[in-house]
VMD Tcl script that builds the backbone (N, CA, C; Angstrom):
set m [mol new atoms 276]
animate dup $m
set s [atomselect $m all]
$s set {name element resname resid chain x y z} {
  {N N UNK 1 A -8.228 -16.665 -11.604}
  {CA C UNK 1 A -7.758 -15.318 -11.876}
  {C C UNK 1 A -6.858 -14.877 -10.715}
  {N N UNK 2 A -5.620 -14.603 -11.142}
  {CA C UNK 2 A -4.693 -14.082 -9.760}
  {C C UNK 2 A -4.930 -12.702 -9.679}
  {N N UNK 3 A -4.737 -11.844 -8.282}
  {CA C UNK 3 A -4.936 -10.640 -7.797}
  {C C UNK 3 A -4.321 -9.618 -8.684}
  {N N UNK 4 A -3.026 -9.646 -9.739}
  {CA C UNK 4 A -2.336 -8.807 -10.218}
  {C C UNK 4 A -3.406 -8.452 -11.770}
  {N N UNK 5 A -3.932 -9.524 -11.866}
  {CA C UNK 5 A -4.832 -9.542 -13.277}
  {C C UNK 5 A -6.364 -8.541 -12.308}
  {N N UNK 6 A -6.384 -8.748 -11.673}
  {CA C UNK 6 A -7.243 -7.856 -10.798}
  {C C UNK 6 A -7.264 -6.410 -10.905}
  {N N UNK 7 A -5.947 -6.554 -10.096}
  {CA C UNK 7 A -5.350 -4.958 -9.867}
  {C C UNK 7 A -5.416 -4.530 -11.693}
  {N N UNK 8 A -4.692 -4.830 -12.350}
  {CA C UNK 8 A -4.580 -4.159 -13.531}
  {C C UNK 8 A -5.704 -3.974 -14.618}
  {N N UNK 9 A -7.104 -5.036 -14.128}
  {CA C UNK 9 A -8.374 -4.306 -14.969}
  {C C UNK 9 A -9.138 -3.153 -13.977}
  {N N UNK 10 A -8.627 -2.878 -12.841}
  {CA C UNK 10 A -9.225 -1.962 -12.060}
  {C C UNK 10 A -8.081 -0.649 -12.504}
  {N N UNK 11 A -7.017 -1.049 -12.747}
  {CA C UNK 11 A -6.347 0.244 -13.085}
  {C C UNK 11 A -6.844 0.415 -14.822}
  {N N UNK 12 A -7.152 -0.269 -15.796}
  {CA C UNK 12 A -7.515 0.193 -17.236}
  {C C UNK 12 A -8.801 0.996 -16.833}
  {N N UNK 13 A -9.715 0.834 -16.461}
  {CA C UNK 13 A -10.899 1.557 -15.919}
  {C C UNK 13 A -11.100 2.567 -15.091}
  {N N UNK 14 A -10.089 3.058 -14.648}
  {CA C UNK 14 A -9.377 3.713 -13.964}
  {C C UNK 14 A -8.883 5.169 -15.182}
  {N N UNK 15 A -8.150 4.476 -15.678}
  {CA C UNK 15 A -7.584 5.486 -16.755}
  {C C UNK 15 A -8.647 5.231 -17.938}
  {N N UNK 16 A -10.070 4.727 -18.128}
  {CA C UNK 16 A -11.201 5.564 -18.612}
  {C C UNK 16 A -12.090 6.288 -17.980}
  {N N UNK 17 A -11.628 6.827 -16.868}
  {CA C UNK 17 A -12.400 7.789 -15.777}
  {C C UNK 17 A -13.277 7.061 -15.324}
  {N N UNK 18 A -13.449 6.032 -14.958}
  {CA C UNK 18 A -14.124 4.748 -13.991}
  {C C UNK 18 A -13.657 5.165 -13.118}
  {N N UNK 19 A -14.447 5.481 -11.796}
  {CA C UNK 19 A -13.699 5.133 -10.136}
  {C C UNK 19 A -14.371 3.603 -9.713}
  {N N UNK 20 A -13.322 3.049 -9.440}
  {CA C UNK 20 A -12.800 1.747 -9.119}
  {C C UNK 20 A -12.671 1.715 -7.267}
  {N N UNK 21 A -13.555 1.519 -7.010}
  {CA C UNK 21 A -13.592 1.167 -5.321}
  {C C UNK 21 A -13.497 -0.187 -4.796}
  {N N UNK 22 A -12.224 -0.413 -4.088}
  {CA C UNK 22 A -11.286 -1.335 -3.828}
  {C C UNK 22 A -10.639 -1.575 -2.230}
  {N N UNK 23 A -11.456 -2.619 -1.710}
  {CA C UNK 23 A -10.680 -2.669 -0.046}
  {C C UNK 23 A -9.467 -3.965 -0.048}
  {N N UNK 24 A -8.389 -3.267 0.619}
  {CA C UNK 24 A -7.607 -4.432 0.448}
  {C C UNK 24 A -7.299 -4.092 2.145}
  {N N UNK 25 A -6.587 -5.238 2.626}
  {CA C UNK 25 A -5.416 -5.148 3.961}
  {C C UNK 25 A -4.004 -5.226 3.596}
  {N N UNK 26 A -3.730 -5.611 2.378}
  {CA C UNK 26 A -2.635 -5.528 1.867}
  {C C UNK 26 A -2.119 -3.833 1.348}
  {N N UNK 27 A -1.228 -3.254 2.201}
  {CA C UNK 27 A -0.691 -1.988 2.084}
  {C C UNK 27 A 0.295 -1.952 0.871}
  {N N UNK 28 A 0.999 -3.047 0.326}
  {CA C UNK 28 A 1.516 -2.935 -0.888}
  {C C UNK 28 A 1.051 -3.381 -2.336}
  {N N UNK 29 A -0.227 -4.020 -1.969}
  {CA C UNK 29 A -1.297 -3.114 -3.165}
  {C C UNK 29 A -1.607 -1.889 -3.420}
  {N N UNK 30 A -2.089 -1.231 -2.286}
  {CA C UNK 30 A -2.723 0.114 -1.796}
  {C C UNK 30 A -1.445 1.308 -2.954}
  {N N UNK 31 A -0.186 0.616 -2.780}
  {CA C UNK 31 A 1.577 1.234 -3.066}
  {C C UNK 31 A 1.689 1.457 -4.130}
  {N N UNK 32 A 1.218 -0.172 -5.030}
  {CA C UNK 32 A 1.545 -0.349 -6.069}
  {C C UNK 32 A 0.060 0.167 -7.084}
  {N N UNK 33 A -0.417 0.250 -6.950}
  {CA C UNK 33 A -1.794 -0.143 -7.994}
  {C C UNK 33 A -3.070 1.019 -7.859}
  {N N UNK 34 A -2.764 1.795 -6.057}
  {CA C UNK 34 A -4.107 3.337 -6.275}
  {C C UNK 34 A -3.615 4.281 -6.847}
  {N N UNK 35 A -4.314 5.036 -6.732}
  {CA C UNK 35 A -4.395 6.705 -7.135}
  {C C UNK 35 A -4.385 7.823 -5.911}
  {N N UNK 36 A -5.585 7.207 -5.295}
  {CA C UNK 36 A -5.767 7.931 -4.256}
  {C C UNK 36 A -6.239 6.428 -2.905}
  {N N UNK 37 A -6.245 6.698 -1.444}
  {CA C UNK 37 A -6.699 5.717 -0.875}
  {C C UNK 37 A -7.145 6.677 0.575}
  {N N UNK 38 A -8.170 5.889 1.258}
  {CA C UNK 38 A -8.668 6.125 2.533}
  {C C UNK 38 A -8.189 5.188 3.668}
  {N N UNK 39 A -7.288 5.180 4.124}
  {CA C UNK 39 A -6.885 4.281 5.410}
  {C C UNK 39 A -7.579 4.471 6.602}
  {N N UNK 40 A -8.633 3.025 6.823}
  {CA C UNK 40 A -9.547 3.473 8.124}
  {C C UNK 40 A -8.887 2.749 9.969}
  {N N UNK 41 A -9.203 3.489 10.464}
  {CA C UNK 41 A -8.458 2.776 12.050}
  {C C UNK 41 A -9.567 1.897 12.281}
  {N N UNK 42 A -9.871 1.532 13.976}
  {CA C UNK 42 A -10.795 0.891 14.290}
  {C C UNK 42 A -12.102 1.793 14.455}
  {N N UNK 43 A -11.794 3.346 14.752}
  {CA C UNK 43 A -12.963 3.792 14.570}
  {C C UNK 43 A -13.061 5.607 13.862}
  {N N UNK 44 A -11.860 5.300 12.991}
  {CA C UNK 44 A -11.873 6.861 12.299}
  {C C UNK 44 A -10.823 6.551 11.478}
  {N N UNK 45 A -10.626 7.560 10.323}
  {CA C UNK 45 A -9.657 7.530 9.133}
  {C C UNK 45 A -8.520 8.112 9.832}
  {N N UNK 46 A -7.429 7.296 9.458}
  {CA C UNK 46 A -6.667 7.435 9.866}
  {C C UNK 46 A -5.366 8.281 9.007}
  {N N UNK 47 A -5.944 8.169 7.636}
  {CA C UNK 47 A -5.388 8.795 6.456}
  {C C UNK 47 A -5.781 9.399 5.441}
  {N N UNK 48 A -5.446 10.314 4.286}
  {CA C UNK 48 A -5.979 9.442 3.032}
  {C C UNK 48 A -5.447 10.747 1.897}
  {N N UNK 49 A -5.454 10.281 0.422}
  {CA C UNK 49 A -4.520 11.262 -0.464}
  {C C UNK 49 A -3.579 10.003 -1.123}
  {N N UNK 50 A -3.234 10.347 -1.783}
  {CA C UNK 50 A -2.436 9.982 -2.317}
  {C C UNK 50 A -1.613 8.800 -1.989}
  {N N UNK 51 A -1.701 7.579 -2.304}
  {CA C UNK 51 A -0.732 6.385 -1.333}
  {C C UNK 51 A 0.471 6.829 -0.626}
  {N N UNK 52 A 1.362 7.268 -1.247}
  {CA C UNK 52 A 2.521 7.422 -0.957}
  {C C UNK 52 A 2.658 8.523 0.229}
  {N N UNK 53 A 1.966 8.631 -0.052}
  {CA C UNK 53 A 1.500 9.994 1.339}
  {C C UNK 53 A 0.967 9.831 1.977}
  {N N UNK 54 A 0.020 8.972 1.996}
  {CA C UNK 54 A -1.161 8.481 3.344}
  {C C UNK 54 A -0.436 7.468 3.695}
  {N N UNK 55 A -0.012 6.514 3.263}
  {CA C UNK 55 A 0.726 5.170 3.683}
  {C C UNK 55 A 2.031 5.319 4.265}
  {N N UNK 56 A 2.592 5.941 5.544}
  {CA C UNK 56 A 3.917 6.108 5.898}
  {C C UNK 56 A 3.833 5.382 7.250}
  {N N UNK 57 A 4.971 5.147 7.520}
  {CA C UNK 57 A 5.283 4.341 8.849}
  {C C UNK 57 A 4.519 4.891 10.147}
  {N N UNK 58 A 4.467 6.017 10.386}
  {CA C UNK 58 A 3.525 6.374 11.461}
  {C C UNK 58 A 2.071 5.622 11.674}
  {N N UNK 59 A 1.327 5.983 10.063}
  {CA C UNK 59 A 0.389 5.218 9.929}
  {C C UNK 59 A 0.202 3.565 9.775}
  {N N UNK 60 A 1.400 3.106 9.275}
  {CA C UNK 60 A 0.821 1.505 9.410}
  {C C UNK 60 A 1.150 0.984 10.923}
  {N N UNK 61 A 1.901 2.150 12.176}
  {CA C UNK 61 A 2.182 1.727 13.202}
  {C C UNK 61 A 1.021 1.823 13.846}
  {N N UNK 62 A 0.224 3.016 13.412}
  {CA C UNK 62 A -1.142 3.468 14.121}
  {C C UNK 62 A -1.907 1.890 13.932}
  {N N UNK 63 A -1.998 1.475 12.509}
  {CA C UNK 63 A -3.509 0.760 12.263}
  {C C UNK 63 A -2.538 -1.238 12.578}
  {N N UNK 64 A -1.553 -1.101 12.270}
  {CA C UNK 64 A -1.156 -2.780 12.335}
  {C C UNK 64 A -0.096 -3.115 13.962}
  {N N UNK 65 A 0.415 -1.814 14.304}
  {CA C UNK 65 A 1.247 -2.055 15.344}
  {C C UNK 65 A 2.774 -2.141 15.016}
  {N N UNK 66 A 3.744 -2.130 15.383}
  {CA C UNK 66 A 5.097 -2.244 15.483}
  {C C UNK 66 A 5.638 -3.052 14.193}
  {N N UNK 67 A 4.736 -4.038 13.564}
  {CA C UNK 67 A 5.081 -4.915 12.669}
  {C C UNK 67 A 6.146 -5.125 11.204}
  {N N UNK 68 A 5.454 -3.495 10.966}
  {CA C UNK 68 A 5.944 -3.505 9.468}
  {C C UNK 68 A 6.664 -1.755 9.295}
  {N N UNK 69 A 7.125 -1.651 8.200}
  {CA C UNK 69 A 7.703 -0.548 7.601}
  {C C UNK 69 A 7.975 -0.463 6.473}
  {N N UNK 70 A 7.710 0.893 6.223}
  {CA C UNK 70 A 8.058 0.945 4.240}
  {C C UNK 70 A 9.480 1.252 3.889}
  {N N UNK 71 A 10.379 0.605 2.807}
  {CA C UNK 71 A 11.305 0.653 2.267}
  {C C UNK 71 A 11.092 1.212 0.825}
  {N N UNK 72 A 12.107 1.847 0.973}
  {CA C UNK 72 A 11.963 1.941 -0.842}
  {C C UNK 72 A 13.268 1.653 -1.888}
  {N N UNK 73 A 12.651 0.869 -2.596}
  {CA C UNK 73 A 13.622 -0.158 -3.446}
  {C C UNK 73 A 13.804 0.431 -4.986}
  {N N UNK 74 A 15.021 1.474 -5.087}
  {CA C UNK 74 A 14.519 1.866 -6.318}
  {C C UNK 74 A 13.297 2.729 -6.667}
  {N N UNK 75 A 12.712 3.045 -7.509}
  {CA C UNK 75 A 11.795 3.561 -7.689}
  {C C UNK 75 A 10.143 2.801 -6.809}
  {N N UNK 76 A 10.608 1.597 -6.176}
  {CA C UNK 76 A 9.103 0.916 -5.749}
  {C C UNK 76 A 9.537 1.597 -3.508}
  {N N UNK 77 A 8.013 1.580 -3.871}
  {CA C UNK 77 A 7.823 1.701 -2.042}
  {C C UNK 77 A 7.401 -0.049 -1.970}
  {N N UNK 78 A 7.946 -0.645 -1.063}
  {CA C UNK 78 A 7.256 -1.811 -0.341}
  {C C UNK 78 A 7.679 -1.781 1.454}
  {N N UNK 79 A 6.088 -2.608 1.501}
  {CA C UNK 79 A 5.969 -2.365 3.134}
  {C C UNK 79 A 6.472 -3.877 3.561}
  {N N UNK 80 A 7.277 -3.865 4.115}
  {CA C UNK 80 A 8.008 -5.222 4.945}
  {C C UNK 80 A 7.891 -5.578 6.178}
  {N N UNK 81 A 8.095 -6.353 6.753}
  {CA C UNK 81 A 8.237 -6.525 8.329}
  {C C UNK 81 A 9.678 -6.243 8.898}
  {N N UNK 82 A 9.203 -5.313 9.956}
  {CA C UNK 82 A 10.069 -4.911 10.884}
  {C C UNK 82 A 11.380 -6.026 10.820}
  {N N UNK 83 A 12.612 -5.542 10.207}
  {CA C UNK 83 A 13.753 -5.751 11.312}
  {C C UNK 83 A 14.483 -6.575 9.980}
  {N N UNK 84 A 13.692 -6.728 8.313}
  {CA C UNK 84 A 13.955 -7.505 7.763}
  {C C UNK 84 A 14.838 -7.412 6.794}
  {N N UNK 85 A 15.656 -5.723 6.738}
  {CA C UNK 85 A 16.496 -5.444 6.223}
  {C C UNK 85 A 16.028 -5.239 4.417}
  {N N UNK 86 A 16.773 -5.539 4.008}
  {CA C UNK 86 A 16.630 -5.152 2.243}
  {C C UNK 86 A 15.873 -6.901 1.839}
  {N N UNK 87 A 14.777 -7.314 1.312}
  {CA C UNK 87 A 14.544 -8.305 1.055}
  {C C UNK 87 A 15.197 -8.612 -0.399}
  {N N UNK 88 A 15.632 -7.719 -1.478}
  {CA C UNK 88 A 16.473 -7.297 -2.595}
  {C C UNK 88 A 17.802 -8.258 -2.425}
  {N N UNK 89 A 18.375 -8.073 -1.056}
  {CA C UNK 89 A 20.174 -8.561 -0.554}
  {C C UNK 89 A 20.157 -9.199 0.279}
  {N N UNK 90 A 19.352 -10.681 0.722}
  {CA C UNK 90 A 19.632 -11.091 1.958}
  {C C UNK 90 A 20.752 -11.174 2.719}
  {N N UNK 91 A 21.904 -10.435 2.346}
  {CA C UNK 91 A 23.289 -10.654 3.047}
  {C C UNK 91 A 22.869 -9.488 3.657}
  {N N UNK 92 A 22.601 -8.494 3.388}
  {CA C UNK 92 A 22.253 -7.484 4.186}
  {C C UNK 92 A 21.141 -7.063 5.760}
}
mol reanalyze $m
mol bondsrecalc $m
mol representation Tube
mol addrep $m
């Protein structure tokens, strides 16, 4: 079973008023696939509401370090690594 077949029976259950409690480290799951999410540090929340709102560059600098940043491609948010430009245009 791959992770996307995952994500999407946790989202049908979801939309039958199931709460679906889900830990990932992957922040562009968290992007693509919650509703709402809790982002924890090493020893306190560091976020939480709505992905798109709890998940911003401040915060993945707080909990992962310098590494990564969110782009947004079109209608999608994805979180990339620092410095990697549009992954969409590699000429870019």
């Amino acid at each position: 079973m791959n992770f996307k077949r995952i994500w999407r029976i946790n989202k049908e259950f979801t939309k039958k008023g199931v709460t679906a409690l889900t830990c990932t480290h992957d922040p562009n799951h968290v992007l693509w696939f919650c509703d709402k999410t809790i982002v924890l540090g090493s020893d306190h929340i560091v976020a939480n509401g709505n992905p798109s709102n709890a998940l911003t560059n401040k915060t993945l600098n707080e909990i992962y370090g310098d590494v990564c940043n969110i782009k947004k491609f079109g209608d999608m948010q994805m979180v990339i690594p620092t410095g990697l430009g549009d992954p969409t245009n590699p000429a870019k």
